[in-house]
C-alpha positions in Angstrom: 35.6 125.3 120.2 37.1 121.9 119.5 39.1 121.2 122.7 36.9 120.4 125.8 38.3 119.7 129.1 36.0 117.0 130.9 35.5 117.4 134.7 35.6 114.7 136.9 31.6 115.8 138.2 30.9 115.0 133.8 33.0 111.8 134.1 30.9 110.6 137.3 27.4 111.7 135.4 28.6 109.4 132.8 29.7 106.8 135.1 26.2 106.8 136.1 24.7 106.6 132.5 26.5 103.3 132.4 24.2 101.5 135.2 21.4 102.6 133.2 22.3 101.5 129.3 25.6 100.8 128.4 25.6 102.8 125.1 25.3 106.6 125.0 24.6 108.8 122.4 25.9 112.3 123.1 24.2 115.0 121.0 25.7 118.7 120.4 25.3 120.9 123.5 25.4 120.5 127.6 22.7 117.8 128.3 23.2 114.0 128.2 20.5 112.2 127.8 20.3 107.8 128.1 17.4 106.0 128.4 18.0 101.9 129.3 17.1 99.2 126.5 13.6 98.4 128.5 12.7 102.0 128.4 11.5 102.4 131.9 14.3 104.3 133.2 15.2 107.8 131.5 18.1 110.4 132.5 18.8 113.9 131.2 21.5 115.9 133.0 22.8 119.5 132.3 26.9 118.8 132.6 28.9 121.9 132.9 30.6 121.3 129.7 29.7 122.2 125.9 29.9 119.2 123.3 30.0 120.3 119.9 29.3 117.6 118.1 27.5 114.1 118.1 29.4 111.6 119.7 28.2 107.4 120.1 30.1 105.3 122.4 29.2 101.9 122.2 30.8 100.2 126.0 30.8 103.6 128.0 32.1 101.2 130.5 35.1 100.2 128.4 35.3 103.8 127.3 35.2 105.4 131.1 37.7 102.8 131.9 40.4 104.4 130.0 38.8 107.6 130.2 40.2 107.0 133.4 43.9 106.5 132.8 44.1 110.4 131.8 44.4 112.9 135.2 42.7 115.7 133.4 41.1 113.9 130.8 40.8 116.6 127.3 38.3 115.9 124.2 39.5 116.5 120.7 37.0 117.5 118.2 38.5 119.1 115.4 38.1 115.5 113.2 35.3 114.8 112.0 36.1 111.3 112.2 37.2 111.0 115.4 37.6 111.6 119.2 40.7 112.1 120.5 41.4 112.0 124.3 44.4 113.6 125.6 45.8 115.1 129.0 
């Protein structure tokens, strides 16, 4: 499956993964996982959604921010090369 609709409970998880380090590196599968740049604070959440393949986002701040100009926000993974966000 290469099309993955993002909920708004998944977008709030990450909103929250921001506070703690502003990078993220999501790994294939339905856990996100961010530890912050001191290592004393470490989150792993089951979202509801299946990823299906490694994704880095530098500024998930930046990123959530026009992850948030999208209603119903839809992931695009059939490049290899590249994420594309649609509605």
């Amino acid at each position: 499956m290469s099309i993955v609709k993002i909920s708004k409970k998944t977008q709030n998880v990450l909103k929250n993964c921001a506070t703690i380090n502003k990078s993220i590196l999501i790994n294939p599968g339905n856990k996100l996982r961010t530890m912050s740049v001191n290592k004393n604070i470490f989150s792993s959440v089951e979202i509801s959604e299946d990823i299906p393949r490694q994704v880095a986002i530098y500024d998930l701040c930046l990123f959530l921010s026009g992850l948030s100009l999208f209603e119903n926000p839809v992931f695009d993974f059939s490049d290899e090369k590249k994420l594309v966000i649609g509605d």
